[in-house]
Each structure stands twice: as structure tokens, then as C-alpha cells.
N, C-alpha and C positions, 0 to 999 in steps of 0.2 A: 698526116701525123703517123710516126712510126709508131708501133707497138712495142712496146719495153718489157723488158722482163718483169718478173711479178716481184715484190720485195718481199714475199715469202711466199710459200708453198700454199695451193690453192688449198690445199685439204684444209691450210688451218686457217687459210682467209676467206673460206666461206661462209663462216658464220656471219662476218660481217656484212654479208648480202643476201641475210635470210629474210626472207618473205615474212614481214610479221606488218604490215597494214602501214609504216613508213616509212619515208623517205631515207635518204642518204646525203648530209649535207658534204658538199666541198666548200669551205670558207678560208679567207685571207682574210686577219683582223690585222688592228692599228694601222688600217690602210690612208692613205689621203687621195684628194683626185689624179693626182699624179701616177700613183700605182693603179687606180680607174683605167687611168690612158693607155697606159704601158697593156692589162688583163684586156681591154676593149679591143685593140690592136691585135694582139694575138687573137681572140675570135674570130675575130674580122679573117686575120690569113685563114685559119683555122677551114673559114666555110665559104671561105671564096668562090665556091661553088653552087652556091645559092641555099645551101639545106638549110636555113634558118629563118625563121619569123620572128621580127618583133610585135607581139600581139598579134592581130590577124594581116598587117603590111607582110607583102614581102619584099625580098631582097633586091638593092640593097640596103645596107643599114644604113639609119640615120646614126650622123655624129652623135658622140659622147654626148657634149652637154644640149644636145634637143631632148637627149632623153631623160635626162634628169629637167631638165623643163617642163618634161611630160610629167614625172613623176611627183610633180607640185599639186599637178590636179588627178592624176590617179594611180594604180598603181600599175606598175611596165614589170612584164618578161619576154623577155629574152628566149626563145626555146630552140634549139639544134639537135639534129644527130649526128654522131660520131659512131659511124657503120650502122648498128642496130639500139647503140646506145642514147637516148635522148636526155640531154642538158639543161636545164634551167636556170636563167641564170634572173636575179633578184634586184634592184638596183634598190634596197631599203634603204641607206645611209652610206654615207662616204667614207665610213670609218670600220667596214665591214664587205666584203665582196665576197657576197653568195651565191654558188649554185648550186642545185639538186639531182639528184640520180634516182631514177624506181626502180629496187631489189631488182622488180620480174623483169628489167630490162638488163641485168647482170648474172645468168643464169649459171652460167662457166667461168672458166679460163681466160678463155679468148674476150670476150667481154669487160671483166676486171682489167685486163693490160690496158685496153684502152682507156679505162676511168684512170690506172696506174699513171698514163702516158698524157694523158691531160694536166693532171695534177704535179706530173714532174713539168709539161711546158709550160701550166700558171705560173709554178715556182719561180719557174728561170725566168719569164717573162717581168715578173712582179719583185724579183728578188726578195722574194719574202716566204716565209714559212706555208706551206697552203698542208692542209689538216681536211680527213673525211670522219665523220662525229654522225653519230643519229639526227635523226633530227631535232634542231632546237637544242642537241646538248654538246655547243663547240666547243668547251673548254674540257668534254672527256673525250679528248680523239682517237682511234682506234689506228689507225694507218694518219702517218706525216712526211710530208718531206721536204728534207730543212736544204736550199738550193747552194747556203755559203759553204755546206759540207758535203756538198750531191751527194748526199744519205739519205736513205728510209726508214724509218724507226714503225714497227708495228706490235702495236702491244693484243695481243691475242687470249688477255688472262678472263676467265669468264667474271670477276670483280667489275671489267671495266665493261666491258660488254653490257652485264645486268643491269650497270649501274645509271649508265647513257639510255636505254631503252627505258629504264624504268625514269628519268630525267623526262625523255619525250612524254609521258601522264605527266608528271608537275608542270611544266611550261604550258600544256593546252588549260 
């Protein structure tokens, strides 16, 4: 995976990767199994090289739908790294494809491109909108990228920032 440029300046995309106790979601909604297929596949190339566990199996991965099979009787992730960056990915519902990111594993620059450089290959992979959001709060996204306009849009205003972290205390 190549490293992409940042869609905006680190200085003012670090807040979104402050250390405050959680996560980082990357999600793709109004998905179906189809765009499943399409996000599964890209992983797949993604870690061809073995960096990924599903649960404590390693590689390689089992087909799409065993793991939703599995996910009848418990719950399954996904986990990868991407350099130093490690991925989670959620198999909750079919109508939603989540993965997670930890702050302290995005300390820099160089770090962020790669979460940047995933989120642009879900996009394209998935043709769909993919959004990084606090956690639990995907409908305030803070960084998007819409793939039918290979555009970044990142909103940096501290409104939406406070508002998404303060989101994360009402959902728990």
C-alpha cells in the first residue's frame, strides 16, 4: 500500500489522533454483502503477507461468509498491521463495515498517511464513502473520502471534534 499524501496538514490533523482513552473508527455505511466482498478482498491483498489474525487463527483467512457464520455464535475481529499501524476490523452487521485505529498507534505524519492511504483504498475498493469518526460517533466524521470525486473533505472545526468525543460518553 502506497503512502498518500495527507488531505490536510498534519499540524491541523492531529488533533484527530489525540490520545484521549479512544478509538478511531473507519466506517463504510449503507453497505450490503456485496461491498463486504469487494472491503474483504482488498484486505486480503492488503496482508498477503501474513500480518493478520482472525481472532487467534492465523493466516490464511477464511472466506467472507464462514465469518459471518462465525459471527452467529460470537463475536469475530479481524486485526492487521499496516507498518506500525494496527486495524480492526468488526464484522457487526452487513449494513455497516467497521474498522478501528488506536490514537497511540498514530503518533506522526508518516502514520496518519497510512490510515489516509487505507481509507482512500476502502473507498475505491467499496465505492462508497469511507468516514474516520470517534468512536461510536459515525455520523460526526472528522476526515472523508468520497471515491466518486477522489476527494478529501476534512472538517477540523473544534465544534465537531468536541462534539464527536463528547458523542463517545453518550453511546457507552
Amino acid at each position: 500500500m502506497n503512502e498518500a499524501e495527507l488531505p490536510a496538514a498534519w499540524s491541523d490533523m492531529r488533533d484527530v489522533f489525540e490520545v484521549d482513552g479512544s478509538l478511531r473508527d473507519i466506517v463504510v455505511t449503507g453497505t450490503h454483502l456485496d461491498d463486504w466482498e469487494r472491503a474483504y478482498d482488498f484486505v486480503r491483498k492488503l496482508v498477503a503477507d501474513g500480518k493478520a489474525r482472525l481472532e487467534t487463527d492465523p493466516h490464511p483467512l477464511p472466506a467472507l461468509s464462514q465469518i459471518f457464520a462465525l459471527r452467529a455464535e460470537r463475536s469475530v475481529v479481524l486485526s492487521m498491521h499496516l507498518g506500525s499501524v494496527r486495524v480492526n476490523c468488526f464484522f457487526f452487521d452487513e449494513e455497516e463495515i467497521e474498522f478501528d485505529v488506536d490514537p497511540r498507534d498514530v503518533p506522526a505524519e508518516n502514520e496518519a498517511r497510512v490510515v489516509t492511504s487505507f481509507m482512500e483504498g476502502l473507498a475505491h475498493a467499496t465505492e462508497r464513502q469511507v468516514r474516520l469518526t470517534g468512536e461510536g460517533a459515525h455520523d460526526r466524521p472528522w476526515l472523508w473520502f468520497e471515491p466518486s470525486q477522489n476527494a478529501w473533505t476534512f472538517d477540523s472545526s473544534p465544534a465537531v471534534t468536541a462534539a464527536a468525543r463528547d458523542q463517545r460518553f453518550i453511546a457507552d
